[in-house]
Backbone as numpy.savetxt, mean C-alpha at the origin, in Angstrom:
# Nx Ny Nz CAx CAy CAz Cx Cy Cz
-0.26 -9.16 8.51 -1.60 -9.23 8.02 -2.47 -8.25 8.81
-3.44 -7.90 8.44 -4.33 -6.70 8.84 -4.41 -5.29 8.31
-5.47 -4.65 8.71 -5.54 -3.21 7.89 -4.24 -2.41 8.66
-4.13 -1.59 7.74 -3.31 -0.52 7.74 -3.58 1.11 6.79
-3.63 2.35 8.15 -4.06 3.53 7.87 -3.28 4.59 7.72
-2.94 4.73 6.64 -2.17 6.33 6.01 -2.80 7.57 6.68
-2.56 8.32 7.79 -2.92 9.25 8.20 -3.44 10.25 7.30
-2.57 10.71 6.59 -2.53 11.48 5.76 -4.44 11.41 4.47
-4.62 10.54 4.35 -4.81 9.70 3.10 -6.85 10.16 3.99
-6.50 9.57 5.31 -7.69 9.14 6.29 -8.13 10.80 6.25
-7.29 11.85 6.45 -7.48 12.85 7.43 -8.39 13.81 5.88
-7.33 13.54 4.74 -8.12 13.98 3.26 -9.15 13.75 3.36
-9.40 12.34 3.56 -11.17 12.11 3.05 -11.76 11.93 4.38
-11.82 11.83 5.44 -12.78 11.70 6.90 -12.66 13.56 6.42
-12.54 14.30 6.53 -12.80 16.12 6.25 -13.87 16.57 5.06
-13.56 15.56 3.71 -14.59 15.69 2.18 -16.07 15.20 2.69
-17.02 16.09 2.58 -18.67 15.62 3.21 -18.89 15.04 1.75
-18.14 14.48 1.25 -18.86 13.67 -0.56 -18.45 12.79 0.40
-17.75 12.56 1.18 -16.83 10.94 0.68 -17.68 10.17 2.59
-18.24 9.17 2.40 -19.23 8.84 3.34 -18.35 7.96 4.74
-17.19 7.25 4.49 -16.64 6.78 5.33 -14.93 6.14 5.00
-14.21 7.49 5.61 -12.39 7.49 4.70 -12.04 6.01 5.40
-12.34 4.76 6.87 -12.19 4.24 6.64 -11.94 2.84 5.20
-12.66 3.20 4.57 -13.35 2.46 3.29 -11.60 2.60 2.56
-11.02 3.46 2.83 -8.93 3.89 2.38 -8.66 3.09 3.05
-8.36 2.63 4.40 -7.11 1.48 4.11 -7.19 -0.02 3.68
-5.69 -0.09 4.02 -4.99 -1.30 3.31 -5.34 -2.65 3.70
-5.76 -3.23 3.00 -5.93 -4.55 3.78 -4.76 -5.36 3.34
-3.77 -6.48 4.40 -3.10 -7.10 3.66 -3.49 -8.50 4.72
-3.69 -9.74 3.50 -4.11 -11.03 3.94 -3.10 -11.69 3.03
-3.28 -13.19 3.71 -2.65 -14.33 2.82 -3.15 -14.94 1.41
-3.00 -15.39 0.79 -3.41 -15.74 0.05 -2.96 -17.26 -1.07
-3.09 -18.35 -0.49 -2.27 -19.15 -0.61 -0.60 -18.99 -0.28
0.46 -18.97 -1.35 1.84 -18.91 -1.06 2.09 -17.32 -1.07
1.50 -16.58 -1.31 1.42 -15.17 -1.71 0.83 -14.21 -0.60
0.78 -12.81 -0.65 0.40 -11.75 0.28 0.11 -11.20 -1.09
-1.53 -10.43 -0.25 -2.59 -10.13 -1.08 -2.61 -8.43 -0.31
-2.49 -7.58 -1.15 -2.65 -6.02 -0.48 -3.19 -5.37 -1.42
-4.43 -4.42 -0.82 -4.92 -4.09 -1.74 -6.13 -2.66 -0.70
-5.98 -1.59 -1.39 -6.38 -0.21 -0.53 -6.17 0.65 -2.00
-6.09 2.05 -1.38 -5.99 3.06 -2.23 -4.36 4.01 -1.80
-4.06 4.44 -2.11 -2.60 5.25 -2.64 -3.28 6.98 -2.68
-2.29 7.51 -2.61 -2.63 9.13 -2.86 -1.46 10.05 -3.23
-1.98 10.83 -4.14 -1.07 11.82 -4.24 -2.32 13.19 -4.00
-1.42 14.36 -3.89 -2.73 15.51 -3.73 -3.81 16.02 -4.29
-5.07 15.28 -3.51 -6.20 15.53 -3.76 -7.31 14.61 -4.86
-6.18 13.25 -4.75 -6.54 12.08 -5.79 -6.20 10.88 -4.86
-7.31 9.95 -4.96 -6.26 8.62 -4.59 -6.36 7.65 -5.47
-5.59 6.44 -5.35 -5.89 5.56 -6.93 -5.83 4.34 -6.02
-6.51 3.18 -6.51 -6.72 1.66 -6.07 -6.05 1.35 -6.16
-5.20 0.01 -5.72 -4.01 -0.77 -6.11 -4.44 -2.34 -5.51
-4.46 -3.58 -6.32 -4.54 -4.33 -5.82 -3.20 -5.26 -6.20
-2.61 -5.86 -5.17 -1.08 -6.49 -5.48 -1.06 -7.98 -5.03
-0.69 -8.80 -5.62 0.11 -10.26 -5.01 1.58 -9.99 -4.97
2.08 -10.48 -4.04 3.28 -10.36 -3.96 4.14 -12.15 -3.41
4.58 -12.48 -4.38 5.26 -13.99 -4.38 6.16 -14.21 -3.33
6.82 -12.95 -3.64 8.60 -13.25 -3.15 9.19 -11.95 -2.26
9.45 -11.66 -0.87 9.85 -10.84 -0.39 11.26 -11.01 0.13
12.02 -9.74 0.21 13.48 -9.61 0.14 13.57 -9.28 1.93
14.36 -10.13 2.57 14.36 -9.43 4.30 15.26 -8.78 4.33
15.16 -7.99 5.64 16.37 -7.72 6.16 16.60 -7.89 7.36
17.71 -8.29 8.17 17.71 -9.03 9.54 18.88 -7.88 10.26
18.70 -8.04 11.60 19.88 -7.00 12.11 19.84 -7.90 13.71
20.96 -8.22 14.18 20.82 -9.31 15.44 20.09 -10.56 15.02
19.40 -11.20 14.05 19.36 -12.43 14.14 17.77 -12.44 13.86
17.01 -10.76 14.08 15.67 -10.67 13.61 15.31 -9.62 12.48
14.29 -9.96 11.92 13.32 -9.63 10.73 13.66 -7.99 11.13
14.15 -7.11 10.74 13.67 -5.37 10.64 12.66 -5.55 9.33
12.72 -5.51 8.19 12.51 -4.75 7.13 11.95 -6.06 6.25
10.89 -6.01 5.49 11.16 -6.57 4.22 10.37 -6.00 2.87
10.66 -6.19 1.43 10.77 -5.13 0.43 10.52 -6.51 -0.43
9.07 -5.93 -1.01 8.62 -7.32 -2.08 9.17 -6.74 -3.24
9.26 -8.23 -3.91 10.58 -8.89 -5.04 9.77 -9.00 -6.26
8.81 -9.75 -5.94 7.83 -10.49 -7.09 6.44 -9.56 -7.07
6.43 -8.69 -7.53 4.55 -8.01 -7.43 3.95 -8.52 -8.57
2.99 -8.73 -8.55 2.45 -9.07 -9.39 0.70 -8.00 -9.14
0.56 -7.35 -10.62 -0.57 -6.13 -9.94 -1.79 -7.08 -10.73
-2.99 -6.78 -10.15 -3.92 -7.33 -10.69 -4.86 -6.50 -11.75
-5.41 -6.99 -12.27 -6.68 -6.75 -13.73 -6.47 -5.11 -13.71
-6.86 -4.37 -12.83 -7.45 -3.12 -13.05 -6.06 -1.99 -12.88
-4.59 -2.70 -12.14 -4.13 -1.93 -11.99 -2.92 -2.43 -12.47
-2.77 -2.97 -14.05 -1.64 -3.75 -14.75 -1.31 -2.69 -15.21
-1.28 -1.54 -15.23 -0.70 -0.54 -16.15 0.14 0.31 -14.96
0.55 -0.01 -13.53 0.89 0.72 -12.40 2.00 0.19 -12.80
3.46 1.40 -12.62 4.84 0.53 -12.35 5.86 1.54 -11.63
7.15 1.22 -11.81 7.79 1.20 -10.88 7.18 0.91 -9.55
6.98 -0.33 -9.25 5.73 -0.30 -7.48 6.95 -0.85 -6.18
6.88 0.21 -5.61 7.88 -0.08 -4.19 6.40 -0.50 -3.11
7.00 -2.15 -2.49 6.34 -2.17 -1.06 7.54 -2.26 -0.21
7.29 -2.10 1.13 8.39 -2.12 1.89 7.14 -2.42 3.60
7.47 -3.30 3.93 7.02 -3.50 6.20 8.35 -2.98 6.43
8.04 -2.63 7.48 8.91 -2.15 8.82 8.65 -2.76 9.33
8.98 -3.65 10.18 8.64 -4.33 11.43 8.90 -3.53 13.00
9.95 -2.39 12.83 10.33 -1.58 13.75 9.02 -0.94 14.26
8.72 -0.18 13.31 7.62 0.69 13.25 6.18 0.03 12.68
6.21 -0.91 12.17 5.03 -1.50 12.15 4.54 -0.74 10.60
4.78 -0.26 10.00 4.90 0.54 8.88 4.87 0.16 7.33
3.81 0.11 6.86 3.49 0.07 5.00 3.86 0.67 4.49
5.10 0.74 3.18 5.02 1.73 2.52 4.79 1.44 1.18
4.18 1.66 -0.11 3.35 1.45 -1.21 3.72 3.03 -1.99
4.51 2.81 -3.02 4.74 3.86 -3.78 4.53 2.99 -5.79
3.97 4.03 -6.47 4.03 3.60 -7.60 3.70 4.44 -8.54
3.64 4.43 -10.20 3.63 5.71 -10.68 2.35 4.86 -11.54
1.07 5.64 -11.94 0.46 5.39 -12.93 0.56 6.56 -14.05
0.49 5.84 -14.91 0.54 6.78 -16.00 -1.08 7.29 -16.58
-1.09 8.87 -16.94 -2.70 9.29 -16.54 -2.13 10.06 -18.09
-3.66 10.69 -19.24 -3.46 11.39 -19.49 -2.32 12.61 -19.98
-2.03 13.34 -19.11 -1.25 14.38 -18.27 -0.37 14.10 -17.71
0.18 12.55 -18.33 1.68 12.46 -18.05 1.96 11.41 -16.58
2.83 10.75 -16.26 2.96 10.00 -14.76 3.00 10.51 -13.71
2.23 10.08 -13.25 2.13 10.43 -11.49 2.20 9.76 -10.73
2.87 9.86 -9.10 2.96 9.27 -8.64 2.10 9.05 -7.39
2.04 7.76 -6.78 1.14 7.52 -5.59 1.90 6.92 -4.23
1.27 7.51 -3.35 1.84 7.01 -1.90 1.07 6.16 -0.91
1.19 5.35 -0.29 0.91 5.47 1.05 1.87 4.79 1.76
1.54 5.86 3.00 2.59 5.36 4.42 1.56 5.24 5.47
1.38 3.83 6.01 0.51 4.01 6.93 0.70 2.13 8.09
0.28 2.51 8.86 0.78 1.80 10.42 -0.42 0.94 10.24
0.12 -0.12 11.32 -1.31 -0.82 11.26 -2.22 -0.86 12.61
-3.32 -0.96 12.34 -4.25 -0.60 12.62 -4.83 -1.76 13.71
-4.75 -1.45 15.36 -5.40 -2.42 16.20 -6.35 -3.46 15.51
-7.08 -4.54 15.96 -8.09 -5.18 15.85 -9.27 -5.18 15.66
């Protein structure tokens, strides 16, 4: 649980004098009853897109007897972003690490969105 910042994503918009504060990009992920609630913006170059997700059911992975990895099972996307798919989440627990990939379909054909980003002290 807690924010989490895509370098990449931060460094785009903290540089754009339109865009007033690139904190306002990351991820927040909280509880939400039986569920994990994540919800930030994604990027591909020179665009970013919203994503808000529940996620039911996550898949672990264990190595010695502890948590490395886990890769949600059940997404479930909300109101504004039901038309997002193929959606990969994945924690690292190694690295402390978000990863959020998904394709919306635009216009001009599918594109895809990223973020990779760590989480973020207190």
């Amino acid at each position: 649980m807690g924010k989490y910042r895509d370098k990449d994503i931060y460094k785009a918009f903290d540089e754009n004098p339109y865009w007033d504060d690139a904190s306002k990009l990351d991820v927040e992920v909280s509880e939400d009853g039986n569920a994990t609630k994540i919800k930030g913006y994604a990027m591909r170059p020179k665009e970013a897109s919203p994503f808000d997700f529940n996620i039911s059911k996550w898949k672990k992975t264990t190595k010695g007897g502890k948590i490395i990895k886990v890769e949600a099972e059940i997404i479930i996307p909300i109101l504004e972003c039901s038309d997002l798919k193929n959606i990969i989440i994945v924690y690292d627990y190694v690295s402390s690490t978000l990863y959020i990939r998904f394709i919306k379909p635009l216009n001009v054909g599918d594109k895809e969105y990223l973020f990779n980003g760590t989480k973020q002290s207190s």
